[in-house]
mmCIF file of the N, C-alpha and C atoms, coordinates in Angstrom:
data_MODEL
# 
_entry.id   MODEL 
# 
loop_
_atom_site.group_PDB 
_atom_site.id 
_atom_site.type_symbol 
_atom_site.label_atom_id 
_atom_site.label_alt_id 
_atom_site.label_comp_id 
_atom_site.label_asym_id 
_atom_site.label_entity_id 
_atom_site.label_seq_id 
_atom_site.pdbx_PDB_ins_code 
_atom_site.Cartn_x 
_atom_site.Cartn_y 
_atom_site.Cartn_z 
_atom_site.occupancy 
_atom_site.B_iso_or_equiv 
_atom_site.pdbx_formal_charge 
_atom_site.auth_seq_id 
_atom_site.auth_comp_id 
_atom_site.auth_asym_id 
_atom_site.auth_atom_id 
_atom_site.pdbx_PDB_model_num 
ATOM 1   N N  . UNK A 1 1  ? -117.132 18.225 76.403 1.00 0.00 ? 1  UNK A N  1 
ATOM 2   C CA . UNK A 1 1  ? -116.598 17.870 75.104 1.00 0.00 ? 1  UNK A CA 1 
ATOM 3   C C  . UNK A 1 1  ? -115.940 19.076 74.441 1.00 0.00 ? 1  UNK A C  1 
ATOM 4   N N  . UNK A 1 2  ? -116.525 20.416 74.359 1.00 0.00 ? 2  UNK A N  1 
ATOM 5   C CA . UNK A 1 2  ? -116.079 21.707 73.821 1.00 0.00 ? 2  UNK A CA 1 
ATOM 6   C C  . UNK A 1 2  ? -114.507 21.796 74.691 1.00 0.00 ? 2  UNK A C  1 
ATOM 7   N N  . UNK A 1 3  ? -114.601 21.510 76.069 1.00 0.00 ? 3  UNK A N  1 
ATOM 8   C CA . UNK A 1 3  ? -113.385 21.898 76.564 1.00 0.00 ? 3  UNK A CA 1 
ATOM 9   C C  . UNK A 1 3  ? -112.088 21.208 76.048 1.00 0.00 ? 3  UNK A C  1 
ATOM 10  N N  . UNK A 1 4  ? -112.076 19.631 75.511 1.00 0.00 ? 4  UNK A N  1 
ATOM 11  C CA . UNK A 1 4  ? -111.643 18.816 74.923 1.00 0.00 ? 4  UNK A CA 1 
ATOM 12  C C  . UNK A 1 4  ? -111.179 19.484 73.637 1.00 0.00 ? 4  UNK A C  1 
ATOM 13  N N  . UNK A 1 5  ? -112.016 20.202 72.834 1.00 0.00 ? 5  UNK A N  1 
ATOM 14  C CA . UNK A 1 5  ? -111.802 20.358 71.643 1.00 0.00 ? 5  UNK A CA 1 
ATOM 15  C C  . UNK A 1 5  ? -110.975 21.865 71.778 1.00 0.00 ? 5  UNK A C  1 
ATOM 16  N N  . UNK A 1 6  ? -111.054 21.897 72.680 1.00 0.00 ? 6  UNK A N  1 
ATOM 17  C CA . UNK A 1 6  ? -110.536 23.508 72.521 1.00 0.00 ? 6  UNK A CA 1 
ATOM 18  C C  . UNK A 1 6  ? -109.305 23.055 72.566 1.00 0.00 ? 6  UNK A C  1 
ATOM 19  N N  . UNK A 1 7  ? -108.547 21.971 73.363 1.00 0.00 ? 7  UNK A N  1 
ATOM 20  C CA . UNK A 1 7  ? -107.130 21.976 73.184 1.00 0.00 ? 7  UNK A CA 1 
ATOM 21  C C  . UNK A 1 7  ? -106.517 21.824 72.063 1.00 0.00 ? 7  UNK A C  1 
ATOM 22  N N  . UNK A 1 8  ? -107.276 21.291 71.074 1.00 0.00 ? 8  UNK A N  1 
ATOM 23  C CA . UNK A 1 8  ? -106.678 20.833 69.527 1.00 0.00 ? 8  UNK A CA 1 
ATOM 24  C C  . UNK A 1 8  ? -106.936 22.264 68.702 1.00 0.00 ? 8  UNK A C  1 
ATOM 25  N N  . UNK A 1 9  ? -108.152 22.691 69.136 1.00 0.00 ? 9  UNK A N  1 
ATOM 26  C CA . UNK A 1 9  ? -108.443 23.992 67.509 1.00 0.00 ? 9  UNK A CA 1 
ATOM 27  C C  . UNK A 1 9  ? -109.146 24.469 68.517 1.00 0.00 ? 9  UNK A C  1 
ATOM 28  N N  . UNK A 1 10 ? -109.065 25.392 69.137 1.00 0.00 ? 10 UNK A N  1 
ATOM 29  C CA . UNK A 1 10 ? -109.362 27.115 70.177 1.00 0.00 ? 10 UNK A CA 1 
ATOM 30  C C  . UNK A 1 10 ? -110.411 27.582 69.258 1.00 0.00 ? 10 UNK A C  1 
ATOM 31  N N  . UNK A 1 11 ? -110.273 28.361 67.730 1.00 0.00 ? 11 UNK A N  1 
ATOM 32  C CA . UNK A 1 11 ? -110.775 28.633 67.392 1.00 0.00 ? 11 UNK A CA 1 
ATOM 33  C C  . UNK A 1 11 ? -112.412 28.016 67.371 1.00 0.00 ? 11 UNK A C  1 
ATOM 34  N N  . UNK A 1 12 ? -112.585 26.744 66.908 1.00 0.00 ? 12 UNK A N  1 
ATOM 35  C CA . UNK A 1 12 ? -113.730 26.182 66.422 1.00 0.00 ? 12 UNK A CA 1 
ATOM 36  C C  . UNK A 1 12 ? -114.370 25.761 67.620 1.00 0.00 ? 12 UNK A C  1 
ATOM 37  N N  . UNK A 1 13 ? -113.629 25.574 69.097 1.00 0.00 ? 13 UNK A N  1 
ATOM 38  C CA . UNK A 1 13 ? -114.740 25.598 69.975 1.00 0.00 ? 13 UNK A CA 1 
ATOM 39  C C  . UNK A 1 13 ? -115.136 26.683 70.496 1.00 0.00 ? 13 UNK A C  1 
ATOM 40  N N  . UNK A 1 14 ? -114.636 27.999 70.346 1.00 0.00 ? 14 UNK A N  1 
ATOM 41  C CA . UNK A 1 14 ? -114.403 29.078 70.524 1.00 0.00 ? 14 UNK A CA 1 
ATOM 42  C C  . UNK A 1 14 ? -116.154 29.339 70.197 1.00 0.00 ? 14 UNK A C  1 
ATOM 43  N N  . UNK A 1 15 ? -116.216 28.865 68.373 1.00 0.00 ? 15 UNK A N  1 
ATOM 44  C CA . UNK A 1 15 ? -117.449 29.180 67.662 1.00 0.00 ? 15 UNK A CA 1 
ATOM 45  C C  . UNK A 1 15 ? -118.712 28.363 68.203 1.00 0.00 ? 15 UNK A C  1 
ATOM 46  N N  . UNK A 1 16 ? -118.134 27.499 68.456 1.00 0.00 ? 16 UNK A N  1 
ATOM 47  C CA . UNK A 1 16 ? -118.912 26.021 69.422 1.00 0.00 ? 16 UNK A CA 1 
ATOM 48  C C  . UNK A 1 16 ? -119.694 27.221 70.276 1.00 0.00 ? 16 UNK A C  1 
ATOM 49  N N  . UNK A 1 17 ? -119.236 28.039 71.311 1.00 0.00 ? 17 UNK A N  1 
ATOM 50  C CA . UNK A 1 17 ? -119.204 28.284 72.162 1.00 0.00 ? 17 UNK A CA 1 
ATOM 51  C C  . UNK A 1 17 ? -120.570 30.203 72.028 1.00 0.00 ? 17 UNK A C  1 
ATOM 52  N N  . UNK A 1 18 ? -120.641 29.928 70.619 1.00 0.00 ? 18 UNK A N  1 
ATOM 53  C CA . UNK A 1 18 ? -121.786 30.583 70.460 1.00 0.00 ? 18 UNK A CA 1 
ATOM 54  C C  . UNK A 1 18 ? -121.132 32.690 70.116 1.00 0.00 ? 18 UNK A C  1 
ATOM 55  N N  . UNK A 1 19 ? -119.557 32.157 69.983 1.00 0.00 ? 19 UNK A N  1 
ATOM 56  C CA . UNK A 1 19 ? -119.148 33.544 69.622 1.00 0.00 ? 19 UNK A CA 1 
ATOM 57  C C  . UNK A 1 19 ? -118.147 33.694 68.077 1.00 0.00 ? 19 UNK A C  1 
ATOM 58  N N  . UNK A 1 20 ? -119.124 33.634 67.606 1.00 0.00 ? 20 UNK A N  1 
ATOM 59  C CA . UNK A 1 20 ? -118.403 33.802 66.112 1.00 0.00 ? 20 UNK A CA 1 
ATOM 60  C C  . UNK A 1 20 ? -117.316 34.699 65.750 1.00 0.00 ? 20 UNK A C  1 
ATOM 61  N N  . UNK A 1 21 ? -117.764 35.883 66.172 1.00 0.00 ? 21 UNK A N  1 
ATOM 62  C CA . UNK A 1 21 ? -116.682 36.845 65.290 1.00 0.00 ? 21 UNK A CA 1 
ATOM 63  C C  . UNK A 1 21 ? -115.355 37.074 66.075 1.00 0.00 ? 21 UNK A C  1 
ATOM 64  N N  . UNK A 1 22 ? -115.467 36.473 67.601 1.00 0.00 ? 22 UNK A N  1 
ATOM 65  C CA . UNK A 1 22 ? -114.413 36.443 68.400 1.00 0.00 ? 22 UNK A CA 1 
ATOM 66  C C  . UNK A 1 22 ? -113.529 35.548 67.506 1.00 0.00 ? 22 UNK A C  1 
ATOM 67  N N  . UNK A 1 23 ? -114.268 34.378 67.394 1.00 0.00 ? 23 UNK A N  1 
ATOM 68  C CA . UNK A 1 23 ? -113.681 32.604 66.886 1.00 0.00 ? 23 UNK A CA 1 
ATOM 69  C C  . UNK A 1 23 ? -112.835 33.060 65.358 1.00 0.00 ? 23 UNK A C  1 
ATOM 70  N N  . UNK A 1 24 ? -113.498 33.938 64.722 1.00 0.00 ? 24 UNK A N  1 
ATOM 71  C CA . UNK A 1 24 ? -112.703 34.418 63.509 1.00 0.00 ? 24 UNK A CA 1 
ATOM 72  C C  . UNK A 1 24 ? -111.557 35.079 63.450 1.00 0.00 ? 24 UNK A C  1 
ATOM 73  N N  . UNK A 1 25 ? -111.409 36.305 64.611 1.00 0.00 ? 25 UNK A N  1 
ATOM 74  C CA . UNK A 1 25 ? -110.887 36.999 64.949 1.00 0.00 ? 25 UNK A CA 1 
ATOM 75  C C  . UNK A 1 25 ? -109.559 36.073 65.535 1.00 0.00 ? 25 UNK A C  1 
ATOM 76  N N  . UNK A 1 26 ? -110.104 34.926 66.127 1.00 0.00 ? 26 UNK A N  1 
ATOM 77  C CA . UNK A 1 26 ? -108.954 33.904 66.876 1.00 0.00 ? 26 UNK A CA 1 
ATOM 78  C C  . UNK A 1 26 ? -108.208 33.032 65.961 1.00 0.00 ? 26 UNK A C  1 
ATOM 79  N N  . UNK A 1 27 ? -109.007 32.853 65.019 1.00 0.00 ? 27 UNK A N  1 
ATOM 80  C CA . UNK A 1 27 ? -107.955 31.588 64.476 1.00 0.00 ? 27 UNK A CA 1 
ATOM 81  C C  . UNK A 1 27 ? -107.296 32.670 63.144 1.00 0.00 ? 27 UNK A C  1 
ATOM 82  N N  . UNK A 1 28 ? -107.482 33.494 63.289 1.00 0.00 ? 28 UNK A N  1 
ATOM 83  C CA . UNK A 1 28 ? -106.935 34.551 62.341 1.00 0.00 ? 28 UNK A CA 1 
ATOM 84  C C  . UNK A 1 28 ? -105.673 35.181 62.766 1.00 0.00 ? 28 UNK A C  1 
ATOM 85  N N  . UNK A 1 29 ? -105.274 35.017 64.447 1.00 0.00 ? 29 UNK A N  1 
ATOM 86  C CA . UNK A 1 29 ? -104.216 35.469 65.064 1.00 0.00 ? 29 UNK A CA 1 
ATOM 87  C C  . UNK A 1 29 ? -103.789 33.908 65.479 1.00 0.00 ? 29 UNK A C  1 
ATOM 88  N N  . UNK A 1 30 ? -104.494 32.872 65.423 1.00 0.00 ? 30 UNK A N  1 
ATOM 89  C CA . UNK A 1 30 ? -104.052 31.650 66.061 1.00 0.00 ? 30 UNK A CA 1 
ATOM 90  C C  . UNK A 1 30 ? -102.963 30.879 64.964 1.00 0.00 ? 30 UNK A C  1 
ATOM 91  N N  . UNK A 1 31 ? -103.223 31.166 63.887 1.00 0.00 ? 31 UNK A N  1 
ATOM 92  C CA . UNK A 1 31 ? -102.622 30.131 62.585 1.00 0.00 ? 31 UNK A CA 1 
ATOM 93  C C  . UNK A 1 31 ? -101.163 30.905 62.651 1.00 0.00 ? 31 UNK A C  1 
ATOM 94  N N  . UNK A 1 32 ? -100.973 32.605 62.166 1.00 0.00 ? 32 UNK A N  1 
ATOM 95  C CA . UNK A 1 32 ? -99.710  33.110 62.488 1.00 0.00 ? 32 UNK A CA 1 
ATOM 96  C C  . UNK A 1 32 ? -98.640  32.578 63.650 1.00 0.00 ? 32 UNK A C  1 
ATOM 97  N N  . UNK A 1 33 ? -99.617  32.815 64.948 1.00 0.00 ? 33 UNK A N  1 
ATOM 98  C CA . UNK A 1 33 ? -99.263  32.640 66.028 1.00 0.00 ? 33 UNK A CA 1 
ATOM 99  C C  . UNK A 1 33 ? -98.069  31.096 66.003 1.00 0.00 ? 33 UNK A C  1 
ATOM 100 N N  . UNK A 1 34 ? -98.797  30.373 65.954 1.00 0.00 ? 34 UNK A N  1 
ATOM 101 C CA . UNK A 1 34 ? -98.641  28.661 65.540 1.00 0.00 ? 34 UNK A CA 1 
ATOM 102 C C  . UNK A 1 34 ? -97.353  28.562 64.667 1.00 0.00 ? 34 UNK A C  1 
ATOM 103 N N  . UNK A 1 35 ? -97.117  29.312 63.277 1.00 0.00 ? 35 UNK A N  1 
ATOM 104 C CA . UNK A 1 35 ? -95.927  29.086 63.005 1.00 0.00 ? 35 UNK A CA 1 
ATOM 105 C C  . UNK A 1 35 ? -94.812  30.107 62.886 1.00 0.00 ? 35 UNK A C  1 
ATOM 106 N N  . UNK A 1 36 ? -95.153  30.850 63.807 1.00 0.00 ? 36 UNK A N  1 
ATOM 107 C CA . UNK A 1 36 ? -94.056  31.571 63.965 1.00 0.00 ? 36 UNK A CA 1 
ATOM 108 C C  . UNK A 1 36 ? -93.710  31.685 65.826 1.00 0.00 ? 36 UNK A C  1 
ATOM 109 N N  . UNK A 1 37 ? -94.324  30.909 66.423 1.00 0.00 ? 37 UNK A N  1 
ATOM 110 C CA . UNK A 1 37 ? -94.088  30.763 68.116 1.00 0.00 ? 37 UNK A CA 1 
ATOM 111 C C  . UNK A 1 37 ? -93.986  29.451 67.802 1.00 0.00 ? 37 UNK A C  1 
ATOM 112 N N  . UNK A 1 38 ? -93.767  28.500 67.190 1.00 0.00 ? 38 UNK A N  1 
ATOM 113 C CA . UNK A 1 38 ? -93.737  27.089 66.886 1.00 0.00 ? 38 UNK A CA 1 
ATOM 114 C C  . UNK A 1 38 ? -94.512  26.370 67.770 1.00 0.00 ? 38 UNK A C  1 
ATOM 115 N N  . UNK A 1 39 ? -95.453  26.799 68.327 1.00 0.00 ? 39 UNK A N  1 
ATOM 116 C CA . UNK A 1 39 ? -96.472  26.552 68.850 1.00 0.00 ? 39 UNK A CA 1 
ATOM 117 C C  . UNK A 1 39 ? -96.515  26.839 70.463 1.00 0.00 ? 39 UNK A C  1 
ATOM 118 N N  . UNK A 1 40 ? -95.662  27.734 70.825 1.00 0.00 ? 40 UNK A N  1 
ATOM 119 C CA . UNK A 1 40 ? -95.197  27.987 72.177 1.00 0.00 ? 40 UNK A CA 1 
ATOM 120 C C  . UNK A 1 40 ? -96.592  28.965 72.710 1.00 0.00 ? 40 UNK A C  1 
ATOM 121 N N  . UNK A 1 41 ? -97.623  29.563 72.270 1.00 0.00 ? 41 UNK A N  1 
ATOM 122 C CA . UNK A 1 41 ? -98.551  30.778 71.771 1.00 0.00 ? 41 UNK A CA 1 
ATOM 123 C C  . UNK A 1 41 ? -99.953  29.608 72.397 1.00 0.00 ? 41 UNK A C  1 
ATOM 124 N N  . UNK A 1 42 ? -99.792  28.399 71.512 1.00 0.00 ? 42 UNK A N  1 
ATOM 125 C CA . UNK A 1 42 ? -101.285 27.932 71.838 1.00 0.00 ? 42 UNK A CA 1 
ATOM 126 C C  . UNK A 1 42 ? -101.569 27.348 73.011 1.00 0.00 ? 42 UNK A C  1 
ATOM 127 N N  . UNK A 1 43 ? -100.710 27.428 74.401 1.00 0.00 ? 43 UNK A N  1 
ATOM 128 C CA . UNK A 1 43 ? -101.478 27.398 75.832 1.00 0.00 ? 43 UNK A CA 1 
ATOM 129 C C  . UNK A 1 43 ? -102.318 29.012 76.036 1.00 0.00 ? 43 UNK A C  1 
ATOM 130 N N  . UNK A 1 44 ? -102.558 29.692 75.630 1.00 0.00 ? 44 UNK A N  1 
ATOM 131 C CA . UNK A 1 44 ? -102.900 30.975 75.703 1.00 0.00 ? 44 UNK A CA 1 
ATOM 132 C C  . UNK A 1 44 ? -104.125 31.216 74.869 1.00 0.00 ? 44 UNK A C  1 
ATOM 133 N N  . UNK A 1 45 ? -104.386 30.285 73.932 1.00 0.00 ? 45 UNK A N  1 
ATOM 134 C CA . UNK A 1 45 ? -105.405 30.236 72.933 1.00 0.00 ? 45 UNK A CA 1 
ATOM 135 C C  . UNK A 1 45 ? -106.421 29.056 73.535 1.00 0.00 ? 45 UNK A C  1 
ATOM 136 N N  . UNK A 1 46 ? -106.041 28.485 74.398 1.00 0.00 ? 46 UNK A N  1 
ATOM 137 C CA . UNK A 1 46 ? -106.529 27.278 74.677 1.00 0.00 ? 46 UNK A CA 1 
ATOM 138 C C  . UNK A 1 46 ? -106.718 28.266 75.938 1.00 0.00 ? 46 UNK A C  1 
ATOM 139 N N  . UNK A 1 47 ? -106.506 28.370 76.805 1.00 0.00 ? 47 UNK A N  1 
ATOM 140 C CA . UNK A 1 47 ? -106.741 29.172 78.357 1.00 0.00 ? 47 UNK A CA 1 
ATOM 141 C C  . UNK A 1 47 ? -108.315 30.307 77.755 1.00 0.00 ? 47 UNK A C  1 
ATOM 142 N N  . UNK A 1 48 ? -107.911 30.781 76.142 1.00 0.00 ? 48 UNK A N  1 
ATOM 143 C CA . UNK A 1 48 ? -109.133 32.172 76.289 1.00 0.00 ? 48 UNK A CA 1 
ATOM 144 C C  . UNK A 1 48 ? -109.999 30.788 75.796 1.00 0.00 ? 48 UNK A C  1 
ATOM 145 N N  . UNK A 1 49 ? -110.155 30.250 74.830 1.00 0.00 ? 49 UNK A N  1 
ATOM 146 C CA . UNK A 1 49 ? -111.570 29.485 74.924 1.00 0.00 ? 49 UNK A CA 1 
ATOM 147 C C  . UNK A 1 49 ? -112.062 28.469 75.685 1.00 0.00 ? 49 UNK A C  1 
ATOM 148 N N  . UNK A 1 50 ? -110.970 28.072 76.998 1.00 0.00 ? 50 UNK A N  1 
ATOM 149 C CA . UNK A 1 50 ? -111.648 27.736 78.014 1.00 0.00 ? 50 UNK A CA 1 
ATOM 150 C C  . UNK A 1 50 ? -112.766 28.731 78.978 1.00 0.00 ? 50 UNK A C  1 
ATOM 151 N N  . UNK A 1 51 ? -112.089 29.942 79.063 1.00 0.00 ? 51 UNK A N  1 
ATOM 152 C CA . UNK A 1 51 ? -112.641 30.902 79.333 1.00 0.00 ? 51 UNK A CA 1 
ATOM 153 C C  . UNK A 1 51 ? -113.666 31.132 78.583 1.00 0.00 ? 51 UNK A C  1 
ATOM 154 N N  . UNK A 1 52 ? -113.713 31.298 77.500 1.00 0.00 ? 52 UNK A N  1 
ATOM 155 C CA . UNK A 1 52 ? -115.392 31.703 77.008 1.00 0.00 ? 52 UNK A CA 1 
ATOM 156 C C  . UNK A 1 52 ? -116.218 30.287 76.706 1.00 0.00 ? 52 UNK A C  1 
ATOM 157 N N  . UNK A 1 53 ? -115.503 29.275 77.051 1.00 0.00 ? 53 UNK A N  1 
ATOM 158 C CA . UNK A 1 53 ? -116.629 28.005 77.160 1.00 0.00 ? 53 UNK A CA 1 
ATOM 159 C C  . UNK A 1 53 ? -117.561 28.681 78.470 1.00 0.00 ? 53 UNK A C  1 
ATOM 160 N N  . UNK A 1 54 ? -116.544 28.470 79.525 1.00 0.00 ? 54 UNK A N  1 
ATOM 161 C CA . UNK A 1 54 ? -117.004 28.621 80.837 1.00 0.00 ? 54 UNK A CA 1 
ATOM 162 C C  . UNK A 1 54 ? -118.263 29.840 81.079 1.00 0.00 ? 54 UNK A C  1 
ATOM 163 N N  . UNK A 1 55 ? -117.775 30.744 80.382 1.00 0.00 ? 55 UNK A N  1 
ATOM 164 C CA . UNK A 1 55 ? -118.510 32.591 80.086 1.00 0.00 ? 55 UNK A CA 1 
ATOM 165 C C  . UNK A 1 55 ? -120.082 31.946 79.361 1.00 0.00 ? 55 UNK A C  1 
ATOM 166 N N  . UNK A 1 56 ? -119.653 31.433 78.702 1.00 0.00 ? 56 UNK A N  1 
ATOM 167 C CA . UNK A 1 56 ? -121.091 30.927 78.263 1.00 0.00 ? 56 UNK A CA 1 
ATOM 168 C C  . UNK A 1 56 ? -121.799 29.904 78.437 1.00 0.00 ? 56 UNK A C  1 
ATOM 169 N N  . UNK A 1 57 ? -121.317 28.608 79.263 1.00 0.00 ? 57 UNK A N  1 
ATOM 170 C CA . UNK A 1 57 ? -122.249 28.133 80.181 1.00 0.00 ? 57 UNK A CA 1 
ATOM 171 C C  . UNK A 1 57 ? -123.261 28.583 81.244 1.00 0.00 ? 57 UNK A C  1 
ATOM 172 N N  . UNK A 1 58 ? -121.860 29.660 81.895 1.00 0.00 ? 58 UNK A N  1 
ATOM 173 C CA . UNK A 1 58 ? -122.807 30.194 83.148 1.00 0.00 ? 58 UNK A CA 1 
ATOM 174 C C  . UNK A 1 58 ? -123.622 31.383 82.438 1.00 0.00 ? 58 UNK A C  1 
ATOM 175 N N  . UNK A 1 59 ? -123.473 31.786 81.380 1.00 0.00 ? 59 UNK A N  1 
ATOM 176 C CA . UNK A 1 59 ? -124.428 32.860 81.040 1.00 0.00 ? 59 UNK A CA 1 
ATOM 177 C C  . UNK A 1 59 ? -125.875 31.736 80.806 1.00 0.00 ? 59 UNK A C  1 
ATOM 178 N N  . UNK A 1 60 ? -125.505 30.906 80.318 1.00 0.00 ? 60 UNK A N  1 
ATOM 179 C CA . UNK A 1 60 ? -127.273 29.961 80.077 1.00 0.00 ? 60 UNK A CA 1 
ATOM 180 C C  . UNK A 1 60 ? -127.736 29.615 81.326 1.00 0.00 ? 60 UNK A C  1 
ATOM 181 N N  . UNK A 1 61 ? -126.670 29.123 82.017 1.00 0.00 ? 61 UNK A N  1 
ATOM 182 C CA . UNK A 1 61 ? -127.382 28.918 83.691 1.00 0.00 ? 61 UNK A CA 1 
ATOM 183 C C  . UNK A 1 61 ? -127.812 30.028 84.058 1.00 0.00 ? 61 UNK A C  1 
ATOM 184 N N  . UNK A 1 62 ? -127.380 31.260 84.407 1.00 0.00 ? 62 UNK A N  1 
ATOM 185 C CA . UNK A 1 62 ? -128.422 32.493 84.360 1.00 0.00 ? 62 UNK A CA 1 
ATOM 186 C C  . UNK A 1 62 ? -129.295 32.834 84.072 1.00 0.00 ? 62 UNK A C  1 
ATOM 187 N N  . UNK A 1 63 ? -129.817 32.620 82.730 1.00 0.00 ? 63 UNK A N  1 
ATOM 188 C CA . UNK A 1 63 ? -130.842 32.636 82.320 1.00 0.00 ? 63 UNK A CA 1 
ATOM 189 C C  . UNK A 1 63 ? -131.647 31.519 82.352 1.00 0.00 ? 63 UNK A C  1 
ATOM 190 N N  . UNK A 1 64 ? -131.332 30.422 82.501 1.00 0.00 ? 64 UNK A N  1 
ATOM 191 C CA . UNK A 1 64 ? -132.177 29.319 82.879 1.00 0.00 ? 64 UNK A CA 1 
ATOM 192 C C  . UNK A 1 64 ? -133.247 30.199 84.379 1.00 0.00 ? 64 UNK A C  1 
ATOM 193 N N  . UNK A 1 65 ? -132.054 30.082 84.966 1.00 0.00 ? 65 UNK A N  1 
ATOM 194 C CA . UNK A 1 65 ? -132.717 30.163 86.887 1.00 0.00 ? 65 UNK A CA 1 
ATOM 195 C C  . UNK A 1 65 ? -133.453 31.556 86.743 1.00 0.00 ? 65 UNK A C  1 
ATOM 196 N N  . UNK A 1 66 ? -133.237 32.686 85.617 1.00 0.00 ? 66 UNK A N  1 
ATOM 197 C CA . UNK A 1 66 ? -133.710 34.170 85.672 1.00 0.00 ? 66 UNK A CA 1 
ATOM 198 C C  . UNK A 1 66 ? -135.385 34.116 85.739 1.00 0.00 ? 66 UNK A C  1 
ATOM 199 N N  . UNK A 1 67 ? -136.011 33.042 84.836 1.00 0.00 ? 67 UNK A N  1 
ATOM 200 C CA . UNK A 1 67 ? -137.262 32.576 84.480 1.00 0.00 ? 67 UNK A CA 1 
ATOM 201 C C  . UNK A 1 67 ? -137.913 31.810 85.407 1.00 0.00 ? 67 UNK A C  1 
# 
């Protein structure tokens, strides 16, 4: 579902995704980005919080199996 949401707003699954100050940091370069690349910018915003969905699944599966 997070991966879903990341295509619409990066940022907020970003935060979903258990990294806040990144997620702030993102939609703080994401909103500029957006109207001044007329939106050419947000496959690239959508690619990093797929990436830190993914970063932080397998970090819980790690620690699941660590125990």
């Amino acid at each position: 579902m997070n991966y879903i949401l990341a295509i619409f707003l990066p940022p907020l699954s970003i935060l979903f995704a258990g990294r806040p100050i990144v997620a702030i940091i993102t939609f703080f370069i994401w909103i500029p980005a957006l109207i001044f690349s007329g939106g050419l910018t947000h496959p690239m915003f959508i690619i990093l919080a797929w990436f830190l969905i993914h970063q932080s699944g397998t970090a819980k599966l790690m620690r699941k199996h660590k125990h």
